[in-house]
Structure formats: structure tokens, C-alpha cells
C-alpha positions as CSV (number, residue, x, y, z in Angstrom):
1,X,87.7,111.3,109.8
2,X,89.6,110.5,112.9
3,X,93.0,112.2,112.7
4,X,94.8,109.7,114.2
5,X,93.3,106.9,112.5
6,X,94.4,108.5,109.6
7,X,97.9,108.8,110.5
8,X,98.1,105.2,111.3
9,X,96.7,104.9,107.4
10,X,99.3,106.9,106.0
11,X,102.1,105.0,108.1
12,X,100.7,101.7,106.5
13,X,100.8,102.5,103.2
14,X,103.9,104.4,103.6
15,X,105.7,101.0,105.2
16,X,104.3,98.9,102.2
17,X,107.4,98.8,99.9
18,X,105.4,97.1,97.7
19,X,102.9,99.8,97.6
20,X,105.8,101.7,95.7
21,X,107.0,99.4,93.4
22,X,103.6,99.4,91.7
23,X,103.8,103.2,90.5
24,X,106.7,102.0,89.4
25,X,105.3,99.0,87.4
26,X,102.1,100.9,86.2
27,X,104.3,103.6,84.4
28,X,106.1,100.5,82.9
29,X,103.0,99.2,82.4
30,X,101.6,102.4,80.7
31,X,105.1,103.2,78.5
32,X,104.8,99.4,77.4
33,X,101.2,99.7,76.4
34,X,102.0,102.9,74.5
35,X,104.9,101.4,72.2
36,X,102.3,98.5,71.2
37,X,100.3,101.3,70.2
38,X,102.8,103.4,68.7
39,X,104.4,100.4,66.9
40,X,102.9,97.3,66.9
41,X,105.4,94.6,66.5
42,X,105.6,91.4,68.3
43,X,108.4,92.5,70.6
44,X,106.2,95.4,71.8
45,X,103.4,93.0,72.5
46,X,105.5,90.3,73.9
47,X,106.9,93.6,76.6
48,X,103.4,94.9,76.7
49,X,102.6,90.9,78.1
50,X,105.4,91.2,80.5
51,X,104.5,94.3,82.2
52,X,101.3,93.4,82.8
53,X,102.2,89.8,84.4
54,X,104.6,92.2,86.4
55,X,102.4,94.6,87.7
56,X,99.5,92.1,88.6
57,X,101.8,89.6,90.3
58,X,103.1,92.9,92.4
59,X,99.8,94.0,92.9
60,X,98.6,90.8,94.2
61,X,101.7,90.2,96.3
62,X,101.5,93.7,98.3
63,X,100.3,93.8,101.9
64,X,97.7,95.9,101.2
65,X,95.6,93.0,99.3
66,X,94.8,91.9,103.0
67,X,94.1,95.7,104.4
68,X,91.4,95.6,107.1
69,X,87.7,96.9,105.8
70,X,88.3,100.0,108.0
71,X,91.2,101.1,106.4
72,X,89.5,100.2,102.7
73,X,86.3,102.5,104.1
74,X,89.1,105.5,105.2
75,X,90.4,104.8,101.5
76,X,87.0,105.0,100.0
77,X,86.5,108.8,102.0
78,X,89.4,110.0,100.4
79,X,88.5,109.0,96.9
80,X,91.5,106.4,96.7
81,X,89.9,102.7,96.8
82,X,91.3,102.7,93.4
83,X,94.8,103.1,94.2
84,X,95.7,101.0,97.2
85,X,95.4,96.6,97.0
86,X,92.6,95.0,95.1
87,X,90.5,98.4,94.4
88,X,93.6,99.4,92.3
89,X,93.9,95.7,90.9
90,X,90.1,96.1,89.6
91,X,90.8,99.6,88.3
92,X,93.5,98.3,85.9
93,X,91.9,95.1,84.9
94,X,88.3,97.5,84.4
95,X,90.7,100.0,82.2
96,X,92.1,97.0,79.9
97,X,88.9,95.3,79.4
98,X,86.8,98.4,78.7
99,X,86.1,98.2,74.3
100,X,87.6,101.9,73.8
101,X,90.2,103.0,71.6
102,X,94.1,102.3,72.5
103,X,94.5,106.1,73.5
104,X,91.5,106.0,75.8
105,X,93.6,103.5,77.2
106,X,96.7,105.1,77.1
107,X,94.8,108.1,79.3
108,X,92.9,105.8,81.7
109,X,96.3,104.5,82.7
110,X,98.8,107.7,82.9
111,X,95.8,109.3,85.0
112,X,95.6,106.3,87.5
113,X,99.5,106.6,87.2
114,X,99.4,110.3,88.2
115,X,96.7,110.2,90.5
116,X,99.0,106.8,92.0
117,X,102.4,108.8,92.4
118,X,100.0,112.0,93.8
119,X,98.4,109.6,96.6
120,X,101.9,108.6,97.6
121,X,103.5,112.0,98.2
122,X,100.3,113.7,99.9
123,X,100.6,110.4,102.8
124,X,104.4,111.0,103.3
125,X,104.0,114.7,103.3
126,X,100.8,114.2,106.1
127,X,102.6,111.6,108.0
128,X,105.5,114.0,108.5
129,X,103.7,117.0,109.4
130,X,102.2,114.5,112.2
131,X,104.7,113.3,113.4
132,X,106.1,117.0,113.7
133,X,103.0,117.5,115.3
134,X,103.1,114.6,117.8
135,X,100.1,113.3,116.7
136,X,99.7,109.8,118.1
137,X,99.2,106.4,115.7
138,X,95.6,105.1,116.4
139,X,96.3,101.6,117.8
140,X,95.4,98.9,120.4
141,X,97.8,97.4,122.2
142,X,98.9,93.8,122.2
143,X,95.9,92.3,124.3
144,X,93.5,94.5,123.0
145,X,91.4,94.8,120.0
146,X,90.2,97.6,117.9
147,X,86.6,96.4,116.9
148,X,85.0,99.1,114.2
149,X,81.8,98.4,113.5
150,X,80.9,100.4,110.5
151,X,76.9,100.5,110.3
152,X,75.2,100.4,107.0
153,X,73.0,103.6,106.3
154,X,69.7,103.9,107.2
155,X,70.7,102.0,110.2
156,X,69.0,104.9,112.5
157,X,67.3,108.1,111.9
158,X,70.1,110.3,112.6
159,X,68.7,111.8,115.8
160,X,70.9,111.1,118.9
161,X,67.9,109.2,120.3
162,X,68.4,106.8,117.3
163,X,72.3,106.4,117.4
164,X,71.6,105.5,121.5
165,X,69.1,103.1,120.8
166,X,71.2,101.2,117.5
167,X,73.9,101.2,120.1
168,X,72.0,99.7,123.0
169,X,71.1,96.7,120.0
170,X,75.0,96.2,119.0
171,X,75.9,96.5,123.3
172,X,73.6,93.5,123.7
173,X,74.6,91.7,121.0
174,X,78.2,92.4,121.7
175,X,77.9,91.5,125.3
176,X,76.7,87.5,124.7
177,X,80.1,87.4,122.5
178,X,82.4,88.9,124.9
179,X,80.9,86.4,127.3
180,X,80.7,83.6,125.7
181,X,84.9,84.4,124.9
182,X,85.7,85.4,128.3
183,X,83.3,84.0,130.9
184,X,82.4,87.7,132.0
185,X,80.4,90.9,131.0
186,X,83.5,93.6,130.7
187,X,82.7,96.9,130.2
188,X,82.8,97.9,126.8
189,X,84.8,100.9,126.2
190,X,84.0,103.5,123.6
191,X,87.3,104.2,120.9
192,X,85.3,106.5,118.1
193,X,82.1,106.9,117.4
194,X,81.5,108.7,113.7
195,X,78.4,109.9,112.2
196,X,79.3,109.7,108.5
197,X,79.3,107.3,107.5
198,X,78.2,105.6,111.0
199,X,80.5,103.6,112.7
200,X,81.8,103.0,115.8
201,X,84.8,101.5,117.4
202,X,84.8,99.7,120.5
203,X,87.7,98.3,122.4
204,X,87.4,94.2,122.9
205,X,90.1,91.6,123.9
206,X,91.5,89.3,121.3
207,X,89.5,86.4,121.8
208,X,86.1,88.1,121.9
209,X,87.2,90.2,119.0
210,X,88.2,86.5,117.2
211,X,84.7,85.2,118.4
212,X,82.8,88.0,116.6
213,X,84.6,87.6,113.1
214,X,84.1,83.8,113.5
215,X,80.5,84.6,114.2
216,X,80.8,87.3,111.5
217,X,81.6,84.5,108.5
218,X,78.9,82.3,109.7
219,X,76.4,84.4,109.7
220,X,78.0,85.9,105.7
221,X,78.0,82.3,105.0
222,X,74.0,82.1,105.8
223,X,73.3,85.3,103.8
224,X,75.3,84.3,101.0
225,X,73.2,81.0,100.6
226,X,70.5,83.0,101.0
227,X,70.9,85.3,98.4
228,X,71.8,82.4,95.9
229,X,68.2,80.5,96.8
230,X,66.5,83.8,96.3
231,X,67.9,83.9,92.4
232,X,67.2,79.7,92.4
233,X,63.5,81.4,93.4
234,X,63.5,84.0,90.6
235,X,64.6,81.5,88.1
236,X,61.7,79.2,89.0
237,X,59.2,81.9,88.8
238,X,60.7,83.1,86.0
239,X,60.4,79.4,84.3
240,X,56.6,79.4,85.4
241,X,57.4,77.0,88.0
242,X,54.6,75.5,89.8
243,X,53.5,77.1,93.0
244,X,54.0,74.8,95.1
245,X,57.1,73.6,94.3
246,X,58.1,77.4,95.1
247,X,56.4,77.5,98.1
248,X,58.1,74.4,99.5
249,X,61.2,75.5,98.9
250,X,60.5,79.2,100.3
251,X,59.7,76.8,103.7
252,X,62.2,74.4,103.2
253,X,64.9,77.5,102.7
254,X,63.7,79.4,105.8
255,X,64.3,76.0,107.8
256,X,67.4,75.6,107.3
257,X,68.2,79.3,107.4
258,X,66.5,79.1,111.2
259,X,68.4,76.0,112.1
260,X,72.0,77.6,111.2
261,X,70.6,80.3,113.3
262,X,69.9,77.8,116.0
263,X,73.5,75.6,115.7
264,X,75.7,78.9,115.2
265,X,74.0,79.9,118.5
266,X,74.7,77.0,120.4
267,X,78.4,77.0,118.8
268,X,79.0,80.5,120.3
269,X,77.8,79.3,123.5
270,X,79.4,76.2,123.6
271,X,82.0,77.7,125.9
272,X,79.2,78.4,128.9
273,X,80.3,76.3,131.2
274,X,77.5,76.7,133.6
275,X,74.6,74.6,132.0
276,X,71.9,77.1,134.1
277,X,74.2,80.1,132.3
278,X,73.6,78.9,128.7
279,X,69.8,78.7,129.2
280,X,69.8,82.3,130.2
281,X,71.5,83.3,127.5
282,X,69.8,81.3,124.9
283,X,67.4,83.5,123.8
284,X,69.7,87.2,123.8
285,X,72.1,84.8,121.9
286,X,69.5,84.6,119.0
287,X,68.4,88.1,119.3
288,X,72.4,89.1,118.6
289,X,72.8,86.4,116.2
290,X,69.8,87.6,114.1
291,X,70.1,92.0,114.7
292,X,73.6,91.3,113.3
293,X,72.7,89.1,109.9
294,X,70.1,91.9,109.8
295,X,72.8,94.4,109.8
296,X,75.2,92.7,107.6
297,X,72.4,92.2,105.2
298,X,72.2,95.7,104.8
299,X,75.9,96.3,104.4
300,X,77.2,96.4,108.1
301,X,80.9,95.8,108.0
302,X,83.4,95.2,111.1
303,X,86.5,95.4,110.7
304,X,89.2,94.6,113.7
305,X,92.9,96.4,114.2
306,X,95.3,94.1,116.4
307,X,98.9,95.3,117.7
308,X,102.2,93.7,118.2
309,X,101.9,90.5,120.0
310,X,103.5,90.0,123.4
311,X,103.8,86.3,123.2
312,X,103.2,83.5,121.0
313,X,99.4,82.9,122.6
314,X,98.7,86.6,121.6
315,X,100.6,85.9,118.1
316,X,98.2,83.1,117.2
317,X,94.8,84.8,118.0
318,X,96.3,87.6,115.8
319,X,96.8,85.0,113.2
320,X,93.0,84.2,113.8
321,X,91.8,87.3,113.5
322,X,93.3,88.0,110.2
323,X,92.6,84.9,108.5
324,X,89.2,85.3,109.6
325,X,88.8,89.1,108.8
326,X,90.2,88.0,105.0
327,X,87.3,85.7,105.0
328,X,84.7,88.2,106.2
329,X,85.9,90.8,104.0
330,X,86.0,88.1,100.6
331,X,82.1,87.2,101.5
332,X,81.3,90.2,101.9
333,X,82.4,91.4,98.8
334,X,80.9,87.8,97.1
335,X,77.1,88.9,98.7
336,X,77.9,92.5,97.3
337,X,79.6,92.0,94.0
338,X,78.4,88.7,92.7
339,X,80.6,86.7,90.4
340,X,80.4,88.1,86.4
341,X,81.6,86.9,83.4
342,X,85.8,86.6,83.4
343,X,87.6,89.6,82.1
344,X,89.0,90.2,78.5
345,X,91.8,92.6,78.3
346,X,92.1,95.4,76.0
347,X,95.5,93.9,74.0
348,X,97.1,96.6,71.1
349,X,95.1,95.6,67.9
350,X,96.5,94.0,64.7
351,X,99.5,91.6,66.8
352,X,99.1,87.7,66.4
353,X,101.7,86.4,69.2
354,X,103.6,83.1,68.8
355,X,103.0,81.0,72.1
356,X,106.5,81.3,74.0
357,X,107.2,79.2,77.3
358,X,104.2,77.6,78.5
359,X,105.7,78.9,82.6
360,X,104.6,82.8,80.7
361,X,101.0,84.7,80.7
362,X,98.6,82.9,78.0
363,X,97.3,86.3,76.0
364,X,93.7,86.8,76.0
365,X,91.7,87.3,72.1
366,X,93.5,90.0,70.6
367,X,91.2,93.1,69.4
368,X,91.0,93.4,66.0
């Protein structure tokens, strides 16, 4: 992992007030949970009730909800995805709706608690000692763009043959977007490159880095319908559906699959002015467009760092990007996880609430 990456990690986290306040409310959270347990009256449960509507609405209202898919794969190395924005959201909501025993419970909370409050004081010990150090904070500057482009495994064979030649793909593909933001073929320049997992990070200006995560959610958007035909398909077959009823739709599916291939193409390159110039580029555009769905099909992820704006023009493509990264990073996890059954929480067993203010948190079934 990429030292100074890492410190710009533990600076985030470290800046996230919010981020605190949660250790906070999960030991409230925990101590709250325990009394039910301990002594299960109605005023237990109705504090128990509170906590949690505390702790969620913090947890949802921290900036690190919206942390880019980089930082998320950093916290994933480290063995922390469950501690830090929504992976810690899911952790709590997986530990309340398991069907174990309150004290299980009680356990699976104090040890996301500990591990929580152990997190915290290992970053601010590590950002210190690098800042003693003079270690620099990975990050672009207020026209630039760090573009990551995390590649999913399997991607090459591991030789550096096979890492130049995946590269040479994701160049060309990269190239039509930074033209078709910029009018020109810049150089791209080489930030990180790291072999596991594999990504790389690449140095692009804000609009081409906007471009690519616009291009990014269309093409999430294609493989997202795509993967909800394919279980309309398996449903059919299952059913004993005729044949060619399956088969039509199989064609009619890959049509309209190759068409928003086609429009997304001509969207991207929309900006060409040179009629001549878009011709030419027609057919590497559809090459990029289709090498990156294949690579986001099998779990590519990019993720893009921005500075501090310089002026207000610089201030709304940042805007872009992060709105657009949100969405990329919400499909992505839609394709990957798809949507179960809603969550009951684990509640202390034996209490029957009286509904208070309709404004509170509605209680889910009570175990009994």
C-alpha cells in the first residue's frame, strides 16, 4: 500500500468529527442494549430504541458514507470496511438482525466497539509519526484529477508482459475519453501502479476524469439491466418457458444492449467537433466502451480523488465528479450485492412497547 495514500486515509478519517461521535454512540448503543438485557422494562427498551435511531442517523450523516471506492478498497486491506461509513452501518444492522442470543449480541457489539476506538487511535498515532516524518498527503491539485483504476483479478496473468498489454487496453480506451473532454490526446501520466490487488492510478484533468464516471454509470446502468434480464431468463427457463419466446428475448435483449453501446458512444463523442474526427474515432470509441463494461463486469472499479477548487468552474466539476462517483459506487454495489429481503432487528425479548410520538423510530417484531 502506497504510504502516502495512506496518510491522506488516515487524515480523512481523522478530520471526520463525525467519524468520532459514532464510538461514542455505539458504546451507548452497546450499554443501552445491555440494560434491556439485564432488565427488561419498557424504559430500557424505549432507550435501547433511542440509541439505535441515534447511532444510525450519525452513521448515515458522516462524510464517510460518500468515501471514494479507493479509500473503501485501502479500508478493505486493512481489515476495516466494517468500521468506517456504510461498511460499519451494515455491520451493526448484520449484528442486530442475526437470530442469536442477546449476549452474542452484547459481544458482537463491544468487539466492533473495541475494534472501533482501536482503528481510531492506530490512524492518529500513524498520521503523527508522518507528519514527524514529512511524509507528503497523496493528492492532485485543483485542476487535476486522481483517476485509480482498480482492476478486477484475473484481469492479466501476472507477468509484466500481461500488466503492459492490460495497460495498453485501458491507455486506448482512456485516450478517446480524454479527447472527446479536451479536444487533445495529453499524455497520460503514471501516479501508482500496484500489483495487489491491481490497480493503477493515472493523472487526468477534471473534465476527462467527469467524462469517464459519466461514461462509468452508463455503462453500470447497461450491466445492471443486463443482469436483471439474465434472472427474467432463468425464471423463464425455470417456468419451462417455450424456446422461442427465450430465444427472442435473448436477441431482443442483446439489441438493445448493442444500441446503448452505439448511443453512449455517440454521446461521448458528441463533443468532436470535426465531423471527419468523429468518424475516426468511431470505432476505438466502441472498442473502449465495450473493454471497459467488460471490466466492470468483472468487478473493475475507478474511483477519482479531486483537490481544493481554485474557482467556481473548478468547484462545479468537483461537484460533478462526486455526485457521479456516488452513483457509480451505489450501482456498483446494486450489480454486486443485489437487493434481499428488509432487515429485522434483534430487539431484547419479552418487551411489548406502547407506540409513543408517531415523529420516533416504529420498532420492528419483537423476539420472543
Amino acid at each position: 500500500m502506497d504510504v502516502a495514500r495512506l496518510h491522506s486515509l488516515a487524515e480523512e478519517i481523522g478530520a471526520d468529527e463525525g467519524n468520532k461521535a459514532l464510538s461514542r454512540l455505539l458504546q451507548a448503543l452497546e450499554d443501552a442494549y445491555s440494560s434491556s438485557v439485564r432488565l427488561p422494562t419498557s424504559d430500557t427498551a424505549h432507550a435501547y430504541e433511542d440509541a439505535l435511531a441515534a447511532f444510525m442517523r450519525a452513521a448515515r450523516d458522516a462524510r464517510a458514507v460518500t468515501m471514494t471506492p479507493a479509500k473503501l478498497a485501502m479500508l478493505e486491506e486493512l481489515h476495516a470496511a466494517d468500521l468506517i461509513g456504510n461498511g460499519l452501518i451494515e455491520r451493526v444492522e448484520q449484528i442486530l438482525s442475526t437470530g442469536v442470543s442477546p449476549a452474542t449480541i452484547v459481544d458482537n457489539l463491544r468487539t466492533l466497539a473495541t475494534r472501533m476506538t482501536k482503528l481510531h487511535a492506530t490512524l492518529d498515532m500513524l498520521r503523527v509519526s508522518l507528519d514527524d516524518l514529512r511524509v507528503t498527503r497523496a493528492g492532485p491539485a485543483g485542476e487535476d484529477a486522481h483517476v485509480e483504476v482498480r482492476l478486477p483479478a484475473g484481469a492479466y496473468d501476472g507477468s509484466l508482459g500481461g500488466l503492459a498489454r492490460e495497460s495498453e487496453e485501458l491507455n486506448d480506451a482512456l485516450f478517446v475519453i480524454v479527447e472527446a473532454a479536451t479536444g487533445v490526446r495529453s499524455l497520460l501520466t503514471v501516479g501508482v501502479v500496484s500489483t495487489s490487488p491491481s490497480a493503477i492510478v493515472v493523472s487526468l484533468d477534471l473534465s476527462s476524469a467527469s467524462l469517464l464516471l459519466s461514461v462509468a454509470v452508463q455503462l453500470l446502468v447497461i450491466l445492471r439491466d443486463r443482469l436483471a434480464l439474465k434472472h427474467t431468463r432463468t425464471d423463464l427457463e425455470r417456468q419451462h418457458a417455450p424456446e422461442r419466446i427465450q430465444s427472442d428475448l435473448a436477441v431482443w435483449h442483446q439489441q438493445q444492449e448493442d444500441g446503448a453501446v452505439v448511443q453512449l458512444r455517440d454521446e461521448v463523442l458528441s463533443a468532436v467537433p470535426e465531423v471527419e474526427r468523429r468518424a475516426e474515432l468511431a470505432a476505438p470509441a466502441e472498442r473502449a466502451l465495450r473493454y471497459l463494461a467488460d471490466r466492470f463486469q468483472a468487478g473493475m472499479r475507478i474511483s477519482v480523488d479531486t483537490g481544493s477548487a481554485d474557482d467556481d468552474v473548478q468547484a462545479d466539476l468537483h461537484a460533478q465528479i462526486a455526485d457521479l462517483q456516488q452513483r457509480a459506487l451505489e450501482l456498483a454495489n446494486e450489480i454486486s450485492n443485489p437487493p434481499s429481503r428488509s432487515l429485522s432487528y434483534s430487539y431484547p425479548p419479552r418487551l411489548r412497547l406502547a407506540r409513543r410520538k408517531p415523529s420516533r423510530v416504529s420498532l420492528p417484531p419483537m423476539v420472543r
